[in-house]
Structures are given as structure tokens and as C-alpha cells.
Backbone as JSON, one array per atom type, in Angstrom:
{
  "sequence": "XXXXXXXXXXXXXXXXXXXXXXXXXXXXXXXXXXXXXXXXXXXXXXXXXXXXXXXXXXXXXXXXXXXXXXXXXXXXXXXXXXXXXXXXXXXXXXXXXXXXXXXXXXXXXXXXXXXXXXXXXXXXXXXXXXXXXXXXXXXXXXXXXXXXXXXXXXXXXXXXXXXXXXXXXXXXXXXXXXXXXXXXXXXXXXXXXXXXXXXXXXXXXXXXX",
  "N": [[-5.93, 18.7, -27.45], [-7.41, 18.93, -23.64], [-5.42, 20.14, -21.24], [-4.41, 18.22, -19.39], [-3.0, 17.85, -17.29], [-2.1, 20.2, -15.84], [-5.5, 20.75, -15.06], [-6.1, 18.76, -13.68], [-4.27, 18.93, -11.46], [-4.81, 21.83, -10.35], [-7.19, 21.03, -9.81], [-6.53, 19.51, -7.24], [-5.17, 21.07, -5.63], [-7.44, 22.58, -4.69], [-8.9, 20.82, -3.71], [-7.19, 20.21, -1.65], [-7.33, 22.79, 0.04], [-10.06, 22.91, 0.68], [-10.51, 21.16, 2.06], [-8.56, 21.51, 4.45], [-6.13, 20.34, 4.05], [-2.42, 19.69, 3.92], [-0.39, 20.02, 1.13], [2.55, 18.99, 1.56], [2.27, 17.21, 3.33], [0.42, 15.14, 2.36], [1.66, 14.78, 0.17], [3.43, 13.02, 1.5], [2.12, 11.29, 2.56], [1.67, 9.71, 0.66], [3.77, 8.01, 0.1], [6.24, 9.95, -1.0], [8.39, 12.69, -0.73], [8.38, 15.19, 1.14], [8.59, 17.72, -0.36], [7.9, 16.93, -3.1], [5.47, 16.83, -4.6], [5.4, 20.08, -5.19], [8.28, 20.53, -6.55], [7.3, 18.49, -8.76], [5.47, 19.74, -10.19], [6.22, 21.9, -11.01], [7.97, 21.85, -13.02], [6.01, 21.18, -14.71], [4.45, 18.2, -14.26], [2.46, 15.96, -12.42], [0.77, 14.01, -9.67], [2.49, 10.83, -9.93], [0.5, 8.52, -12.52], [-0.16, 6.18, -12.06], [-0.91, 6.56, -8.58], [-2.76, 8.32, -8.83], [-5.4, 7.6, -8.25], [-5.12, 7.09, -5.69], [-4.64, 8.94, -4.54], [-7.02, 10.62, -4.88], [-8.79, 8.97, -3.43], [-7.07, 9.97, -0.33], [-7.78, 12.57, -0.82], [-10.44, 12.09, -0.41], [-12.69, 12.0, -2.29], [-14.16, 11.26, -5.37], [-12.37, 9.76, -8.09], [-12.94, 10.77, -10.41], [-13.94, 13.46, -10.18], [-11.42, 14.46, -9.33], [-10.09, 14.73, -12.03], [-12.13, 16.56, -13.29], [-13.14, 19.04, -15.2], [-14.97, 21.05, -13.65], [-14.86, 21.15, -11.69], [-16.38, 19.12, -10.15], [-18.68, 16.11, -10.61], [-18.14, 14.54, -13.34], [-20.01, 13.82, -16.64], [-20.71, 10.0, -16.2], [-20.6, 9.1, -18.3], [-18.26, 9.18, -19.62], [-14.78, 8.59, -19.53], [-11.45, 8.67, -17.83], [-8.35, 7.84, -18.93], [-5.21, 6.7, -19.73], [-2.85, 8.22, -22.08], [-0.47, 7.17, -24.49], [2.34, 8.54, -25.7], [3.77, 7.25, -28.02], [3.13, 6.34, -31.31], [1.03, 3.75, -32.78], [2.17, 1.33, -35.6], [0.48, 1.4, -38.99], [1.55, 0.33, -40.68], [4.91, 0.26, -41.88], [5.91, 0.38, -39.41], [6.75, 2.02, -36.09], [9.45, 3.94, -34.48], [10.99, 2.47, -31.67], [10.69, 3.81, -28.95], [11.13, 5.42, -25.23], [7.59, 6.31, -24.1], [6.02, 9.05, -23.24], [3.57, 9.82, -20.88], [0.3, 11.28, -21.61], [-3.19, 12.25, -20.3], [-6.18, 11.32, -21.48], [-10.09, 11.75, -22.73], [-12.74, 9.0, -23.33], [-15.42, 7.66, -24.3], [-17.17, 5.47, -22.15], [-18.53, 3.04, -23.18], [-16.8, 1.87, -24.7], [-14.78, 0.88, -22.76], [-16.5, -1.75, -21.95], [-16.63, -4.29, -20.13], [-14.33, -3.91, -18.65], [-11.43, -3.09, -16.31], [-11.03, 0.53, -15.88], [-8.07, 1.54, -15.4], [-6.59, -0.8, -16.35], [-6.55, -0.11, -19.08], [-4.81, 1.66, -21.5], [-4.13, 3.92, -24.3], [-4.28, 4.83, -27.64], [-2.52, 6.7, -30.88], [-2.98, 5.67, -34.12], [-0.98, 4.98, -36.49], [-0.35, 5.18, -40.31], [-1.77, 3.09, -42.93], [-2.08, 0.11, -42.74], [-4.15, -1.63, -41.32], [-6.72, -0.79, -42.16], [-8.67, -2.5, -43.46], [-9.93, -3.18, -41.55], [-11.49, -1.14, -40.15], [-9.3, 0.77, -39.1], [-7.96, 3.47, -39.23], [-5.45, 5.74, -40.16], [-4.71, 8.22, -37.43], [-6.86, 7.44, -36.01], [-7.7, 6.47, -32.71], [-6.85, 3.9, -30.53], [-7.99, 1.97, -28.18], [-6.36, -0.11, -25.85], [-6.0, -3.72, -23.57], [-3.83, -3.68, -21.15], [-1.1, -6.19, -21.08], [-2.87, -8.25, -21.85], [-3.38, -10.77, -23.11], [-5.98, -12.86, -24.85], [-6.95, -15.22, -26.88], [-7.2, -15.41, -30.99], [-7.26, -11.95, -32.46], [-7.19, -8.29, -32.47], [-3.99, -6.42, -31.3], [-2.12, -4.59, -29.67], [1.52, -4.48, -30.24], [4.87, -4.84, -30.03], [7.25, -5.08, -32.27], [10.65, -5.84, -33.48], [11.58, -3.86, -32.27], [10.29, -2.0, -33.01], [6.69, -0.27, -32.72], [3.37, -1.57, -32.83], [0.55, -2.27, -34.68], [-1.91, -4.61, -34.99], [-3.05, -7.41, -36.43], [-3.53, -10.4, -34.78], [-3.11, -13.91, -34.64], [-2.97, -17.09, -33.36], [-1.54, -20.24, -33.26], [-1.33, -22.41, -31.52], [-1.04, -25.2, -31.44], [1.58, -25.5, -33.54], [3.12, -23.48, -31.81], [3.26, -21.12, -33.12], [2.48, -17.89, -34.14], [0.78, -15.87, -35.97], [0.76, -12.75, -37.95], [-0.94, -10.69, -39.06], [-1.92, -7.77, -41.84], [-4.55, -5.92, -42.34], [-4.8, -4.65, -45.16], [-3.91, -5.37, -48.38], [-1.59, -4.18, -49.68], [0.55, -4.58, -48.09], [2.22, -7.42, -46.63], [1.93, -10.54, -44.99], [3.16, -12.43, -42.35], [4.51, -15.18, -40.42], [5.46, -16.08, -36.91], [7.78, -17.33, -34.78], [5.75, -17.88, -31.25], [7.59, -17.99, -29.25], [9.54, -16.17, -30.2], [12.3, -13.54, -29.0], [11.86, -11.04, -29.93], [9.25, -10.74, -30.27], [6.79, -8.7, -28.67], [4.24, -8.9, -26.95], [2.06, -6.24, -26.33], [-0.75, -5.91, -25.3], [-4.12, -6.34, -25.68], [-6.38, -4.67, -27.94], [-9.26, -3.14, -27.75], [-11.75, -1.89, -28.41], [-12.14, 1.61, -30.5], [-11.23, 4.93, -31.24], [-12.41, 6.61, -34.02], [-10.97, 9.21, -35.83], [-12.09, 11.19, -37.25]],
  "CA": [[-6.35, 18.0, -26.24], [-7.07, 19.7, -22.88], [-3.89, 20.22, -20.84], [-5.0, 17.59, -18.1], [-2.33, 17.73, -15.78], [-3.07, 21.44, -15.06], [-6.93, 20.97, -14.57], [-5.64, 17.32, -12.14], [-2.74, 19.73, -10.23], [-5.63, 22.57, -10.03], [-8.66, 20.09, -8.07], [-5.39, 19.39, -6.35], [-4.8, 22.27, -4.57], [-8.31, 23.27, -4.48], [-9.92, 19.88, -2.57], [-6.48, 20.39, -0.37], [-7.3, 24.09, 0.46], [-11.36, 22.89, 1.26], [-10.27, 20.16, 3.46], [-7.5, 21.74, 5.05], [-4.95, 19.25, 3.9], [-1.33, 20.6, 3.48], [0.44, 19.62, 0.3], [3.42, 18.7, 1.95], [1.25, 16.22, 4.08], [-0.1, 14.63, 0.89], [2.73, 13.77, -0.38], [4.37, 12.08, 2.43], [1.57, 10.02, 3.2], [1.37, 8.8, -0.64], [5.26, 7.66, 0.21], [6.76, 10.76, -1.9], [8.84, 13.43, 0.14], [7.66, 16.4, 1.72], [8.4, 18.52, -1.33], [7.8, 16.46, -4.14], [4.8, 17.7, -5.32], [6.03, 21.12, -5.79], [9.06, 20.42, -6.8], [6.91, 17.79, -10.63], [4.56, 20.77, -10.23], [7.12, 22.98, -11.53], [8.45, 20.93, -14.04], [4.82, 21.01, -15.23], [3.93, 17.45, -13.83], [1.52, 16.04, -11.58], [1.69, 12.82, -9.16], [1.91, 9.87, -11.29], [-0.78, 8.28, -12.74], [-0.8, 5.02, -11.26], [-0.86, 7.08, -7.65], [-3.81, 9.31, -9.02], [-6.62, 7.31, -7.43], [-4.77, 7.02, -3.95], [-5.11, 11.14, -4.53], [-8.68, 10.86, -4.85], [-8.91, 8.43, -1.99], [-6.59, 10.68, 0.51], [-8.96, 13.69, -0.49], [-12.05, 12.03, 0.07], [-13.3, 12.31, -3.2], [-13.68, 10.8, -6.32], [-11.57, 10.3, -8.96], [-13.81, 11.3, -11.55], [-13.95, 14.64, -9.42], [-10.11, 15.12, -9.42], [-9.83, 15.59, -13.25], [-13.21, 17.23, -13.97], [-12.55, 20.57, -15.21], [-15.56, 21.97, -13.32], [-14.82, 20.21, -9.99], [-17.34, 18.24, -10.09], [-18.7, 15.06, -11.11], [-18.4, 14.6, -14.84], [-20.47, 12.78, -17.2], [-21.06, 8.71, -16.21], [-20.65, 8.32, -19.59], [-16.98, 9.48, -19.47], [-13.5, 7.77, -18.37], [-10.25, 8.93, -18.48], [-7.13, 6.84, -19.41], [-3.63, 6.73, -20.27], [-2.58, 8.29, -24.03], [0.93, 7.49, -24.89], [2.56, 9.45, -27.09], [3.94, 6.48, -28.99], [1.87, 6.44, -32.37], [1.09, 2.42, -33.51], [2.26, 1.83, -36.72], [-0.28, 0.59, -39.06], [2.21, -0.04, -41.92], [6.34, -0.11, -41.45], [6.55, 0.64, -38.06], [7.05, 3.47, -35.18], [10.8, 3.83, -33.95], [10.74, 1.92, -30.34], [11.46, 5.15, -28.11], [9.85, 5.2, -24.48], [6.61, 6.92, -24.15], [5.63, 10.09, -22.37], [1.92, 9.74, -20.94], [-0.7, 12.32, -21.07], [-4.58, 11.6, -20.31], [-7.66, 11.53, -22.82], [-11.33, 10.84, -22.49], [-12.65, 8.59, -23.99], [-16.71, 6.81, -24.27], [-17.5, 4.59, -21.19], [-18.92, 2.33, -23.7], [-15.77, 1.49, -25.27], [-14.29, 0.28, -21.51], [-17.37, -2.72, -22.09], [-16.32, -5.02, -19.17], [-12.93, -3.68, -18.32], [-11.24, -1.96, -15.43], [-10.2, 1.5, -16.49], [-7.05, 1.49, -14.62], [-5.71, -1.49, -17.05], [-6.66, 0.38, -20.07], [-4.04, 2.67, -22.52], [-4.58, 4.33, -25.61], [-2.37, 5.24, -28.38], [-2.57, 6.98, -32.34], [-2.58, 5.06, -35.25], [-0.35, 5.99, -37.8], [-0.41, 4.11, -41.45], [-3.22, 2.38, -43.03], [-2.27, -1.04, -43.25], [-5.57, -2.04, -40.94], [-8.16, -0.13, -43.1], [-9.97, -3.75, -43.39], [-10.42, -3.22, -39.84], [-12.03, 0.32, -39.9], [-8.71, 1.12, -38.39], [-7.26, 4.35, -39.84], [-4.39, 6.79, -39.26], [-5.46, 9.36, -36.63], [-7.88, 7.11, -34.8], [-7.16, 6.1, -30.97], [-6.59, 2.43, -30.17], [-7.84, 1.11, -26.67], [-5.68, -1.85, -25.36], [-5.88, -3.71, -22.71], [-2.25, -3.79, -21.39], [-0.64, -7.24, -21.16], [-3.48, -8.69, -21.57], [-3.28, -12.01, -24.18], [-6.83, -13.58, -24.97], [-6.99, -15.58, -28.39], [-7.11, -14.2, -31.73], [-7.71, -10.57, -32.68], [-6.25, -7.29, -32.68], [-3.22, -6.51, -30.57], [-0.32, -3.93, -29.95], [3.18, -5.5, -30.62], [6.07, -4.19, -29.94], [8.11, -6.15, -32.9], [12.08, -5.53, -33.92], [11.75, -2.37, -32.4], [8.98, -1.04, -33.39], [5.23, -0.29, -32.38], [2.54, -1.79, -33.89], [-0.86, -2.37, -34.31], [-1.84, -5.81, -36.26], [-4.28, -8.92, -36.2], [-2.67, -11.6, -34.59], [-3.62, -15.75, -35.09], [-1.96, -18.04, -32.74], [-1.32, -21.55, -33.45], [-0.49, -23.4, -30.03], [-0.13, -26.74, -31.96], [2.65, -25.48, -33.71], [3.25, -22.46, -31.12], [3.45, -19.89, -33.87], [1.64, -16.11, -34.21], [0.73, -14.95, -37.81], [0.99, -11.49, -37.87], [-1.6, -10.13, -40.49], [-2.59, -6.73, -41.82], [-5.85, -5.69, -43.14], [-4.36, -3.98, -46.36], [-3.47, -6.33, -49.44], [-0.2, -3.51, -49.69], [1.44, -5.38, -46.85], [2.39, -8.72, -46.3], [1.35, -11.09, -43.38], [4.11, -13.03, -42.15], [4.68, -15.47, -39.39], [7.02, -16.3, -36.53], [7.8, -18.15, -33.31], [5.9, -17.59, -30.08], [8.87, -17.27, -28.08], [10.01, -14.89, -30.75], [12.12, -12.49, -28.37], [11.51, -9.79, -30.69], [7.96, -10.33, -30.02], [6.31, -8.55, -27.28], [2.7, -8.09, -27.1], [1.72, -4.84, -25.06], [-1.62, -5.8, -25.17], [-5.38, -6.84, -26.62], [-7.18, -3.32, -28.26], [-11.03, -3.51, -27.19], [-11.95, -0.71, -29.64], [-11.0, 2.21, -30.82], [-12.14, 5.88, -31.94], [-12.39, 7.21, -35.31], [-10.36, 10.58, -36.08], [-13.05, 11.53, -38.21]],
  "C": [[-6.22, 18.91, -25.02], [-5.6, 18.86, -22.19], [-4.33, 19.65, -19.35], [-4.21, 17.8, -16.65], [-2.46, 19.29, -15.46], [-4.56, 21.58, -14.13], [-6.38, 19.77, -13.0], [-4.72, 18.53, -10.82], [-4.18, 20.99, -9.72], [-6.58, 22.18, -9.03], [-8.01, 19.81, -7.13], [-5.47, 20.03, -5.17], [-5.94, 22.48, -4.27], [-9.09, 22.3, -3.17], [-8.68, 20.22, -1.44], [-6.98, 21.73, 0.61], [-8.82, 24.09, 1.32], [-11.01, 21.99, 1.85], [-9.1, 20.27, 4.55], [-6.26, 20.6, 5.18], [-3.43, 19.63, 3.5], [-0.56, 19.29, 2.04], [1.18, 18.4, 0.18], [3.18, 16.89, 2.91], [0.82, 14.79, 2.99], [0.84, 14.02, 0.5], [3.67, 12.95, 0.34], [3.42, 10.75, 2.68], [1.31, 9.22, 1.6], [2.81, 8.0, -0.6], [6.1, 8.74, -0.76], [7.45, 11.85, -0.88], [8.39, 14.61, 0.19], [7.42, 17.69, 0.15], [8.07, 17.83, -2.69], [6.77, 16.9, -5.34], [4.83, 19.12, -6.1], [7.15, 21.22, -6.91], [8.64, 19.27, -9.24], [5.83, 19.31, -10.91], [5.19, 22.0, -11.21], [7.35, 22.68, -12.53], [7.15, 20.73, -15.29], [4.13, 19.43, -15.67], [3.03, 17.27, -12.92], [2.03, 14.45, -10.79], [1.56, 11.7, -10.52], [1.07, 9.1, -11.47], [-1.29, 7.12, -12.3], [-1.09, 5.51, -9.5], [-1.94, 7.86, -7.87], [-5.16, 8.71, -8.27], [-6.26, 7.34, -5.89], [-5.38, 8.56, -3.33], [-6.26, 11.51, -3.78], [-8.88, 10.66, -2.95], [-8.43, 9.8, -0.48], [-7.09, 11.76, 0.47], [-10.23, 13.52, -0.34], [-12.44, 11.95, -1.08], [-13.03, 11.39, -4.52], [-12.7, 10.67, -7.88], [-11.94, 10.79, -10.15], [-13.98, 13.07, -11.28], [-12.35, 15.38, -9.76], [-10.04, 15.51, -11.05], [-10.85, 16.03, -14.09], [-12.64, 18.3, -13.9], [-13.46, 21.73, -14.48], [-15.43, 21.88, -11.47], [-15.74, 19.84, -9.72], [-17.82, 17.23, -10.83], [-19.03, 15.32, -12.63], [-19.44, 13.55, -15.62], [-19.99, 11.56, -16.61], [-20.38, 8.18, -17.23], [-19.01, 8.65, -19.74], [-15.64, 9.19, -19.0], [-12.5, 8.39, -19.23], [-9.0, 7.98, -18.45], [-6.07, 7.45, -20.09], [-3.41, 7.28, -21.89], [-1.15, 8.3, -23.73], [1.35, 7.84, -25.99], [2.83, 8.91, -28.17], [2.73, 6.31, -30.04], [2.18, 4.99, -32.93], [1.39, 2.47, -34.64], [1.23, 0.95, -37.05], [0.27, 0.13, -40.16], [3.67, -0.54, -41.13], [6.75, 0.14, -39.72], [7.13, 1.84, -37.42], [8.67, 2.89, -34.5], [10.04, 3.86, -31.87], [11.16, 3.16, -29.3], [10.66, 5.02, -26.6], [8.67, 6.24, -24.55], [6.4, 7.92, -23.11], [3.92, 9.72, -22.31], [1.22, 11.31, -20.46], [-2.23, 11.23, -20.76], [-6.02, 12.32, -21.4], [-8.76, 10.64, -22.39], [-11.73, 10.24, -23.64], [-14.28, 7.81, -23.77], [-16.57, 5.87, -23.43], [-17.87, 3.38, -22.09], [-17.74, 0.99, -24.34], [-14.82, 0.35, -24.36], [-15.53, -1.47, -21.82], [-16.98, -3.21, -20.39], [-15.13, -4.64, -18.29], [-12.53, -2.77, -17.34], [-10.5, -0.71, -16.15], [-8.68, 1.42, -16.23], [-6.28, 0.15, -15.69], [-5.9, -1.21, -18.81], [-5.56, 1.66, -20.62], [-4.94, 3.14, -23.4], [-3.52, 5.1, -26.13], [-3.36, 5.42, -29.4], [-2.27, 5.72, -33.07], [-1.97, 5.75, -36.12], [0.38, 4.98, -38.87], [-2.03, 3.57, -41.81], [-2.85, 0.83, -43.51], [-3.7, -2.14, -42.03], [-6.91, -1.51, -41.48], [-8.86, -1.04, -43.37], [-10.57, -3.35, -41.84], [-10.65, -2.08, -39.78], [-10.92, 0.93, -39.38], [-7.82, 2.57, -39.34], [-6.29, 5.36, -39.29], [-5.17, 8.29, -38.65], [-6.5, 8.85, -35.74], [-7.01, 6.37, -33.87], [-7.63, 5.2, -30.63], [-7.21, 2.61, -28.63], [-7.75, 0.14, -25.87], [-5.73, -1.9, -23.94], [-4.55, -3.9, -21.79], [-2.24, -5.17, -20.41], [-1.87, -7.95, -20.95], [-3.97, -9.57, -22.99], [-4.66, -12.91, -24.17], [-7.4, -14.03, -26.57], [-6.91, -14.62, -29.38], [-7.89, -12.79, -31.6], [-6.87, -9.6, -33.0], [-5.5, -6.85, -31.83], [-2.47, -5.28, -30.91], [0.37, -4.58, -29.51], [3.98, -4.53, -30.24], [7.53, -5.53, -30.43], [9.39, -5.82, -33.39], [12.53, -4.05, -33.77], [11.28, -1.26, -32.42], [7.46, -1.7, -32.74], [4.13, -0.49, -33.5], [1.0, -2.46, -33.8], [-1.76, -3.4, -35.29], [-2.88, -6.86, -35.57], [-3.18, -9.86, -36.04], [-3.99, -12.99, -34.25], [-2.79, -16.25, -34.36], [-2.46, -19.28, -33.39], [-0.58, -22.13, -32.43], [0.05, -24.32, -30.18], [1.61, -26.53, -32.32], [3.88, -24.0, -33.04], [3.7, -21.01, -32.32], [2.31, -18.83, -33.49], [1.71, -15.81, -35.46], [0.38, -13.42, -36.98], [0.19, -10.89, -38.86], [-1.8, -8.21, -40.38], [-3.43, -6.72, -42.28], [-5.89, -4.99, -44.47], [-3.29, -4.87, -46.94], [-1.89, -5.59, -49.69], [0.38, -4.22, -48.85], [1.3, -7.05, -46.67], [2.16, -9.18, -44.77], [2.7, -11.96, -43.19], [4.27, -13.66, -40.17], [5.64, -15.95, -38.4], [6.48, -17.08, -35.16], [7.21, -17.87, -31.97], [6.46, -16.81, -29.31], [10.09, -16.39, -28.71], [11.05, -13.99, -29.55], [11.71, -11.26, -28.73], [10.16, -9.2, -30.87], [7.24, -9.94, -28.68], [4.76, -8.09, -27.72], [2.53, -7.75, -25.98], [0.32, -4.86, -24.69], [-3.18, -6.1, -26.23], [-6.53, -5.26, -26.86], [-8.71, -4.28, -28.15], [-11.78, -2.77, -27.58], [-11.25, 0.18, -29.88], [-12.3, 3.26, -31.58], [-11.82, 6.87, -33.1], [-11.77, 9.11, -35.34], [-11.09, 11.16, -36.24], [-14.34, 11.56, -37.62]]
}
């Protein structure tokens, strides 16, 4: 994957340097302290990513502009979004750890209706969704916290990350939990489960392969 926060920290400096904008400036008026930038810059960060459109904004420019690698407008057809490093499981489950985010493009098509900005993306890893074209190595795109009837969902269940067909039942407030591979069992539980968290409703997803 390119090494985004380089090319992002690079249009950085470069729209600052053509608009005569100081750094230091930049980051005060995003609420961040005079050195701050320098100081994740080093570290080999950039600002953070919910603050990346303000960026744009405060340089005039778009944000499609800030992480083109040519400085300039990229493919239409093109959006970038969140990858966390956490890998879904599609079998026993990913150890619950927090997530480091990088960014990955990803088909405009795939976004359908959706604001980018409430879109993730994460690895699969396991094949217990292989009914669901879903295989290890392809890249999920959920919408985060975002609960609309059945389908396919990331969980975050006893711990673990996961990537499963969920069924509600309101009558009797349950959630079946299915996989798409006869190897694995479906099993269901309570709603208000605490152990159940859903991170979100996947809205496709792109093939490794």
C-alpha cells in the first residue's frame, strides 16, 4: 500500500509553501499547538484523520487534492477512507487490541449513497463467510455505527473482531449470529448482550484476488 501519510504531510507543506501559510499557523488555527505538526511529523504522523478535511478547507483546496500523489485532482472515481489494521475474523476470531489507522483507496462505486467520512475498512481473515463471496484477504467497507436491519455487520463479540450475518428478532429482542460456512456454527444471543457491540453495517467489499 502507498505510504499515505507521507504523500498527505508532502501536499502539506507544498499547498502551505504556495499560499504562504506558515505551519505553525495551521496548526493553531486547527486548535493543535504551535508545534504540533512537526513535532507527529517526526514521529512519522500526520494531523489526524478526522481533522484532514478542515486541512483541505484551511488550504483552500480540496481534499481529494491533499492526498493525490500528483497534487492534483485524482480520479472522480476514487475515495479514500480509513483502513484499520484490525483484521475481521471470518472464523474464531481476531484478538480485541486497538487499531492503528492508515488510508486506502478504494472504488467510488462501492461508497453507493454514503458519506465517505462515515466509512472504514478492514481485512478479512478466515473463511467462514465464503457463502458470501467474502474471503480472507478481501477489504470490508462498513458503515461505522451504523445498525439498519438484517445483513452483514462488524461485531466486536467476547473480545474479538468479527465479520458475520446478523438476523434480529425485535419480538423476542435477540441477534442470530450466522456464518456462511457449514464448518461453523450459528448461534444466538441477547440484544443487550454486553459482549455484543456492533461497529457497524459493511456496504461491500473488495476481492483480494
Amino acid at each position: 500500500m502507498e505510504n499515505y501519510i507521507n504523500i498527505i504531510n508532502d501536499n502539506i507543506e507544498k499547498y502551505c509553501r504556495d499560499k504562504k501559510i506558515k505551519l505553525t499557523d495551521l496548526s493553531t488555527e486547527l486548535g493543535f499547538s504551535s508545534s504540533y505538526y512537526y513535532a507527529i511529523r517526526r514521529n512519522g504522523g500526520t494531523f489526524p484523520l478526522k481533522d484532514l478535511q478542515r486541512v483541505a478547507e484551511k488550504l483552500g483546496i480540496d481534499f481529494i487534492d491533499l492526498v493525490s500523489k500528483e497534487n492534483a485532482i485524482m480520479s472522480k472515481e476514487i475515495v479514500m477512507i480509513p483502513l484499520i489494521s484490525q483484521k475481521l475474523s471470518a472464523g474464531y476470531g481476531e484478538p480485541g487490541i486497538d487499531s492503528e489507522i492508515s488510508i486506502i483507496s478504494i472504488p467510488k462505486y462501492i461508497l453507493k449513497n454514503n458519506n465517505p467520512n462515515n466509512i472504514y475498512a478492514a481485512k478479512v481473515k478466515g473463511d467462514s463467510m465464503i457463502g458470501a463471496n467474502l474471503y480472507e484477504g478481501d477489504v470490508v467497507c462498513f458503515r461505522k455505527d451504523y445498525i439498519e436491519g438484517d445483513g452483514i455487520y462488524v461485531i466486536y463479540y467476547m473480545n474479538d473482531y468479527y465479520v458475520k450475518r446478523l438476523q434480529f428478532n425485535p419480538f423476542e429482542n435477540k441477534v442470530n449470529i450466522i456464518s456462511e460456512n457449514p464448518k461453523y456454527k450459528n448461534f444466538e444471543i441477547d440484544a443487550s448482550n454486553e459482549n455484543l457491540i456492533i461497529k457497524g453495517k459493511v456496504i461491500g467489499w473488495i476481492h483480494a484476488e
